[in-house]
FINUBA-324867 format. One record per residue (C-alpha): x, y, z; residue in one letter. Coordinates in nm, 3 decimals. Example, Ala and Ser with C-alpha at 12.3 -4.5 7.8 and 13.67 -1.06 7.14 Angstrom:
2
       px       py       pz  resn
    1.230   -0.450    0.780     a
    1.367   -0.106    0.714     s
//
This chain:
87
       px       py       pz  resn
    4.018    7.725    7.942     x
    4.164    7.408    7.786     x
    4.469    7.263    7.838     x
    4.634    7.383    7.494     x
    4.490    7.703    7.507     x
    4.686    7.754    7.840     x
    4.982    7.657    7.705     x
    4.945    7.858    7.412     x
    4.923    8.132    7.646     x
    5.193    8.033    7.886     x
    5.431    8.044    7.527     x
    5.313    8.349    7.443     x
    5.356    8.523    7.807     x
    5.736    8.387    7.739     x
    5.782    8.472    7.392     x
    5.651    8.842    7.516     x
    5.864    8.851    7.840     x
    6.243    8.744    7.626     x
    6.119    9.023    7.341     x
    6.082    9.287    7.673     x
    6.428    9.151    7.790     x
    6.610    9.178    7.438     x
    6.441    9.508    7.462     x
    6.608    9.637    7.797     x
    6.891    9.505    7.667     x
    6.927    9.764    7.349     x
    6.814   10.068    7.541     x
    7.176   10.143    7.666     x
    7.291   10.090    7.323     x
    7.044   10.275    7.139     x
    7.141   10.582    7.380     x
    7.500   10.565    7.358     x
    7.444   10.553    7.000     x
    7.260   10.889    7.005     x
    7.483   11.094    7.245     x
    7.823   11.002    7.091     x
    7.806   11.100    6.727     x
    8.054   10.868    6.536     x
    8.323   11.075    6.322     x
    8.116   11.333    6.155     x
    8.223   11.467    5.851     x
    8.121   11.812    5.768     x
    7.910   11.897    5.485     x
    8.052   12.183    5.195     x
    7.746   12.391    5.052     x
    7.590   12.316    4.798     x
    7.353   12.472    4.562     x
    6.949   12.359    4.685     x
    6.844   12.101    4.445     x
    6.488   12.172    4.358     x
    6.308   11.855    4.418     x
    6.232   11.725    4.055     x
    5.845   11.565    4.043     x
    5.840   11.221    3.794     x
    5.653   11.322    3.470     x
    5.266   11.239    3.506     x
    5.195   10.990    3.205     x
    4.858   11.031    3.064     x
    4.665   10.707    2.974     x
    4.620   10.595    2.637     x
    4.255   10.499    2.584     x
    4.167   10.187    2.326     x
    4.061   10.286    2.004     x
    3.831    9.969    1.977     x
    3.491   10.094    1.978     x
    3.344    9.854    2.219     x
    3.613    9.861    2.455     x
    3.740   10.223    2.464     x
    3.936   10.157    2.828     x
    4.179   10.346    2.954     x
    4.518   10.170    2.974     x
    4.886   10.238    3.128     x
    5.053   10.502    2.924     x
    5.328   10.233    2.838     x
    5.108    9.982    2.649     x
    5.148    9.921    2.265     x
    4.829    9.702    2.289     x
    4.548    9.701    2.483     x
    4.530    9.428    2.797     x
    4.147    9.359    2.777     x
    4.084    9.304    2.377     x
    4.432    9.305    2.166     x
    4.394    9.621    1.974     x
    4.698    9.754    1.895     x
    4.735   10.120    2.055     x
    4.833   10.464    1.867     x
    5.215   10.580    1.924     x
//
């Protein structure tokens, strides 16, 4: 092995070993965090809101004979030739 790829290694070996220490490190934190809820506040019922699905938008399709591509429902003119597209 050359003598910069074993010092790329070598950096790498320490960049890996600090991220394993700053990852001991949290572990205590992370499970005090989960056994000692902070203040919890409790939640009044309320009627289920029935998830509401976004309104599928059809593409338009150019009226240009020769093109006649289907476009974003949101276009007024086509992208690929300029025609102007129907309401």
């Amino acid at each position: 092995m050359s003598k910069n790829g074993k010092l790329k290694k070598a950096k790498n070996v320490e960049k890996r070993r600090l991220q394993m220490e700053e990852a001991l490190e949290c572990i205590p934190l992370k499970e005090a965090a989960q056994s000692e809820p902070a203040h919890v506040v409790p939640v009044t019922a309320v009627a289920p809101v029935a998830p509401v699905a976004p309104a599928a938008r059809q593409p338009k399709q150019c009226v240009f004979e020769p093109c006649r591509r289907y476009v974003d429902a949101s276009c007024t003119a086509c992208p690929y030739c300029g025609t102007p597209l129907p309401g």
